[in-house]
N, C-alpha and C positions, 0 to 999 in steps of 0.2 A: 504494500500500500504506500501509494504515494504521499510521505506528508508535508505538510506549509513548513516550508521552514522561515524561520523567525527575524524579521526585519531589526538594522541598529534603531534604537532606542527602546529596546523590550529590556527593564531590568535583567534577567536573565542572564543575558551575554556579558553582563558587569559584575556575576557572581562568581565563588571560586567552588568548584564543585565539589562533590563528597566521594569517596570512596564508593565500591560498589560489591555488597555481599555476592557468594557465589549461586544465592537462592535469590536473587534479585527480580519479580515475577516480569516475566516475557520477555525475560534480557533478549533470546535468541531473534522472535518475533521483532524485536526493534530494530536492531543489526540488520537482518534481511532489509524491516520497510527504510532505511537509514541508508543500505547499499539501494533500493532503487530509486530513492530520493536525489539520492547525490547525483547520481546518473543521468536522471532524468531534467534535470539543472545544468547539464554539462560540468560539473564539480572534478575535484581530484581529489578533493577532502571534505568531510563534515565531521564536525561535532555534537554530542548530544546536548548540547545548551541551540545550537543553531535548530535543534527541534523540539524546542523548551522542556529540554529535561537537565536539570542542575547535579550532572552524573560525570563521573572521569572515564569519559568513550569516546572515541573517535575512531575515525578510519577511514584509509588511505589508499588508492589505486593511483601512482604516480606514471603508469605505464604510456599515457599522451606524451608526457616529455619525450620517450624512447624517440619518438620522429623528429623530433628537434638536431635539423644537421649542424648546428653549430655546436652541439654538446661534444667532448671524445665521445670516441667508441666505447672504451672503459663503463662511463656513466651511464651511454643511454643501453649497455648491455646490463646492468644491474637497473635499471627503470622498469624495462621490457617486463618482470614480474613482480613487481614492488607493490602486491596488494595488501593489505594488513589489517585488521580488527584491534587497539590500542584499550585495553582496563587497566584502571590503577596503573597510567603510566607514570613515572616520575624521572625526569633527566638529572642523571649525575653528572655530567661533564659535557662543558660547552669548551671547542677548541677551537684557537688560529683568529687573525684578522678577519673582520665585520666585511660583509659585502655586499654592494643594493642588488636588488633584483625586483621589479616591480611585480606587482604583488595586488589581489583581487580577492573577492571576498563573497560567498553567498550571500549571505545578508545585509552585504553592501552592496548591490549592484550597482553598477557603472561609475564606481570609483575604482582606482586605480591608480597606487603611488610606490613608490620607489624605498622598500625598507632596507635596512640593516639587522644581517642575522649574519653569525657567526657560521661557518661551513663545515664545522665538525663535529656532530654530539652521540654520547653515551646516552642512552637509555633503556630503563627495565621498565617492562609491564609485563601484562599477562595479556592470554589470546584468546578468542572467542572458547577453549575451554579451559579456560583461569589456568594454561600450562606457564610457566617463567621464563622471563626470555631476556637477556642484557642483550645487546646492538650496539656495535656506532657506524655511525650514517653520516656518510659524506655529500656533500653538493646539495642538487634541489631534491633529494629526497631527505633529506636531514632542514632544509628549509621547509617543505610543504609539514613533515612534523613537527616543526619550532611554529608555525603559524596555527596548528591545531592545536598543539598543545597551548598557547597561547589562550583559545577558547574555554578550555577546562581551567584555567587562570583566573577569567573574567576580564583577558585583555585581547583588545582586538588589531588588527592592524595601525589603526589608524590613531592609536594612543600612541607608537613608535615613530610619530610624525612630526617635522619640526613645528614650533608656536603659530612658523609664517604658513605654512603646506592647510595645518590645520584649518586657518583664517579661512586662505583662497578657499574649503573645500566645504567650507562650516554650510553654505546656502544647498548645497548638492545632499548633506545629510539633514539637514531640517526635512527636504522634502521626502528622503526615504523614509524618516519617522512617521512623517503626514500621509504614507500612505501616497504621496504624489506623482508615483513612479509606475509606467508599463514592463513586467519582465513576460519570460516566459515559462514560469513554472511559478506553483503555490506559494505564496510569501504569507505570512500572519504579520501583520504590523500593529503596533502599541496601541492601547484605546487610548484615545484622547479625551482627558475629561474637559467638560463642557460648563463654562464660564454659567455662574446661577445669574 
């Protein structure tokens, strides 16, 4: 099942999420409608806050980059299967110099800016059957996981933006809060409460 996922300015996306028991009811049923969600949005990532659930899940098919001819061979050879289900992740180690790479957001549609994320991280989580796994992940698949994990944070892109980036961008996010925006797949946008 296809679900809305949750437009910026829904509190939600500014929580930091809770751990997730292994008896968690319909963890699996989520994962699934969350893999055809993303899909269906043209995504490479979502997280469970991007479908108002304040849970440490996300997950990632980074395999689009694989066609990317500027990438080496190296990278888009480890993309080509880079699918992953993320519980109770938590990174231990961020490594190497910062690098921009711009950078896009489900619940932000049609923005679009230029971050900085470190290019090398360690991380453990567990996998859709709560197995244990350490990682580290180099290039844009260690970035598309620093921008999800980021979600499970309650930080979104576009708090890693500078004061002035923010300004220029501030009228383009009022109107995705407002709901003032055509995409093409399910969004839930914030109520707005209504001046008495």
């Amino acid at each position: 099942m296809i679900l809305p996922i949750v437009a910026y300015g829904d509190p939600v996306l500014k929580k930091k999420c809770k751990d997730i028991p292994q008896d968690y009811p319909k963890l699996k049923e989520l994962i699934e409608n969350m893999w055809e969600t993303m899909y269906n949005a043209q995504g490479v990532g979502l997280a469970a806050p991007q479908v108002g659930r304040s849970i440490r899940l996300f997950l990632v098919d980074a395999s689009p980059f694989a066609e990317d001819d500027s990438l080496p061979e190296e990278e888009k050879e480890a993309l080509k299967n880079f699918k992953k289900v993320f519980i109770n992740p938590q990174i231990v180690e961020e490594e190497g110099d910062e690098w921009a790479f711009n950078e896009g957001c489900l619940s932000i549609p049609e923005v679009r800016e230029d971050v900085f994320r470190t290019p090398q991280i360690t991380i453990e989580y567990q996998d859709e059957n709560f197995e244990k796994h350490t990682e580290t992940l180099k290039g844009l698949a260690a970035r598309v996981v620093q921008h999800e994990y980021d979600h499970i944070e309650g930080i979104l892109f576009t708090d890693k933006l500078s004061s002035l980036k923010k300004r220029l961008i501030k009228g383009k996010l009022q109107k995705i809060a407002k709901g003032a925006i055509s995409v093409d797949y399910r969004m839930r946008f914030p109520k707005v409460k209504k001046a008495r």
